[in-house]
C-alpha positions as CSV (number, residue, x, y, z in Angstrom):
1,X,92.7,92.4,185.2
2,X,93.9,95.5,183.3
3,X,93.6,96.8,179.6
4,X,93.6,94.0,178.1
5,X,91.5,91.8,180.6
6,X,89.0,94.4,179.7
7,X,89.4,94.2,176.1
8,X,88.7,90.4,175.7
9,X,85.8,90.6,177.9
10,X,84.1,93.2,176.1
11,X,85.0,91.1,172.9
12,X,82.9,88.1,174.5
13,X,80.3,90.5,175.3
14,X,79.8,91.5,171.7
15,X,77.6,89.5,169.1
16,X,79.6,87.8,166.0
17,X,77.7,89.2,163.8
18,X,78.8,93.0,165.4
19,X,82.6,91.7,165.8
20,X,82.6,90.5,161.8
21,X,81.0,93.9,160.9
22,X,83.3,95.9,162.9
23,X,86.1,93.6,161.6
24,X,84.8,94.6,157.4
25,X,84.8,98.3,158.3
26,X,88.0,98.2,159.4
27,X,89.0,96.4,156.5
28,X,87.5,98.7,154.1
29,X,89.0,101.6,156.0
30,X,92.4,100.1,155.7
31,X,91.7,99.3,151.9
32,X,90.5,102.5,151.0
33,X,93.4,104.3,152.3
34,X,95.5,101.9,150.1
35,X,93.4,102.6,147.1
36,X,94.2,106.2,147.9
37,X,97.8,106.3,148.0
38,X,98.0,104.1,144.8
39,X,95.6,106.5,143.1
40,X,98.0,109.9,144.1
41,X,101.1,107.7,143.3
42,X,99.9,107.5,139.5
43,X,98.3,110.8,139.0
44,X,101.5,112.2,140.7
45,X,104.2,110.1,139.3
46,X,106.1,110.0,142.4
47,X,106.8,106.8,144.8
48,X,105.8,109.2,147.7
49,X,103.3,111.7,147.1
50,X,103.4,113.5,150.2
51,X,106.4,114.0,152.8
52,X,106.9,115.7,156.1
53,X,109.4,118.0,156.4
54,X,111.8,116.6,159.2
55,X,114.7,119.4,159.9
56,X,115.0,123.1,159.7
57,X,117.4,123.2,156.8
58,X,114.8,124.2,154.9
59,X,113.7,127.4,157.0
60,X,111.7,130.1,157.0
61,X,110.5,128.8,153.8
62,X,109.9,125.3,155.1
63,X,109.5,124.4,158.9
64,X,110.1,121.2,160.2
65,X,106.6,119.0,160.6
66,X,105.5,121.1,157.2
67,X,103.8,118.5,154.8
68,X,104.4,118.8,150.9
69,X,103.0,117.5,148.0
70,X,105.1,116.2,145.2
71,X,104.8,115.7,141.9
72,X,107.7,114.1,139.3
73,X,107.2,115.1,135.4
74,X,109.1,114.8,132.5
75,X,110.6,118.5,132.5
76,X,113.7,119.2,132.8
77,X,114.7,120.1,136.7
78,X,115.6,124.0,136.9
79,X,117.7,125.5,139.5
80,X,115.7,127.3,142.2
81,X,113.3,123.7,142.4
82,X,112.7,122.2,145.5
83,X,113.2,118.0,145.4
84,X,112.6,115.8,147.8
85,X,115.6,112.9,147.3
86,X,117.1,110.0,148.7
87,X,120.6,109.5,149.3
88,X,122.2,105.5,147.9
89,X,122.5,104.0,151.9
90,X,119.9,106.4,153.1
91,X,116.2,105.8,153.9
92,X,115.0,109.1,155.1
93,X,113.9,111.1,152.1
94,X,115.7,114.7,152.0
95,X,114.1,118.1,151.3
96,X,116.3,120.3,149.3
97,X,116.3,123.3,146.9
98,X,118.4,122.7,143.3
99,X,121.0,125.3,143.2
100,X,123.1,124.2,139.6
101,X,122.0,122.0,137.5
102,X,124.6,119.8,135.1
103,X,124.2,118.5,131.7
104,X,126.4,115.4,130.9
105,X,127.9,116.1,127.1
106,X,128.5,112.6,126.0
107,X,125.1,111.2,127.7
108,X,122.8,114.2,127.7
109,X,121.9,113.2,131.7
110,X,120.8,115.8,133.5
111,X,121.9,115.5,137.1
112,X,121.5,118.0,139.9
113,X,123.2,119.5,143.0
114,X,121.2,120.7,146.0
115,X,121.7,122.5,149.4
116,X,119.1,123.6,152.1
117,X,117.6,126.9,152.4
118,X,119.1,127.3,156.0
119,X,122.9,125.2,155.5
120,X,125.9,127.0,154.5
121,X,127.2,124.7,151.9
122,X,126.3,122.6,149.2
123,X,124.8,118.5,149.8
124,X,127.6,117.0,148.7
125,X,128.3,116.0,152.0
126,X,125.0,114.5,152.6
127,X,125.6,112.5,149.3
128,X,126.7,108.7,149.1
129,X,130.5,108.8,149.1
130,X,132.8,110.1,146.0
131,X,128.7,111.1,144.3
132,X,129.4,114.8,143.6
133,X,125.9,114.9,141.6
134,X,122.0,113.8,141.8
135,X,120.9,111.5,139.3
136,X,117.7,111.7,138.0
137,X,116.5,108.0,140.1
138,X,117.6,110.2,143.1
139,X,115.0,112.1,142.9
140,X,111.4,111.4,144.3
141,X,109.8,114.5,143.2
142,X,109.8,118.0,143.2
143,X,107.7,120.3,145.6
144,X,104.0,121.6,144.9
145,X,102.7,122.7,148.2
């Protein structure tokens, strides 16, 4: 019968009372792990508390499969920070040191350009066409661990 044949019989085998507790526990496991990830996404302030690192542009400091912690605060981003961002028709989140950082005079925005540890140039090339700078909703948080 195969996997599954196995699978519904063992099902049968069981007593509804063990199937509805097995089903709760995996309910509450689900749930909890929910609860979690709202709870770091307040205390945090950023819409993805923790990322994987997923290329080497980052290396030696950062190696791909390295997990980080982020954290997004009012301060001011500094040069020398490393953000994780997402790029306007990207959905993989990029990990990237700040290496200038650019005051706007008439609007007093603060945007950023970025460039990985390990890359020769700048991101501009990993930006959304004609962007030349980060903006600050770019940004998903900077670096802790």
């Amino acid at each position: 019968m195969g996997w599954i044949g196995e699978s519904i019989e063992s099902i049968k085998s069981l007593q509804i009372r063990q199937v509805i507790t097995q089903g709760v526990s995996l309910g509450m496991i689900v749930t909890s792990a929910l609860i979690i990830w709202k709870a770091l996404m307040c205390i945090t302030g950023s819409e993805s508390p923790v990322v994987v690192v997923l290329s080497g542009s980052m290396e030696p400091g950062f190696k791909r499969g390295d997990i980080l912690f982020l954290h997004m605060s009012k301060d001011p981003i500094r040069a020398g920070e490393i953000v994780v961002f997402n790029v306007d028709g990207r959905e993989i989140p990029i990990v990237h040191r700040v290496i200038k950082v650019h005051e706007r005079q008439d609007t007093g925005e603060v945007e950023v350009l970025t460039k990985g540890d390990n890359n020769y140039g700048d991101d501009r090339l990993l930006y959304a066409q004609g962007q030349l700078w980060l903006k600050r909703q770019h940004i998903m948080g900077r670096a802790v661990g």
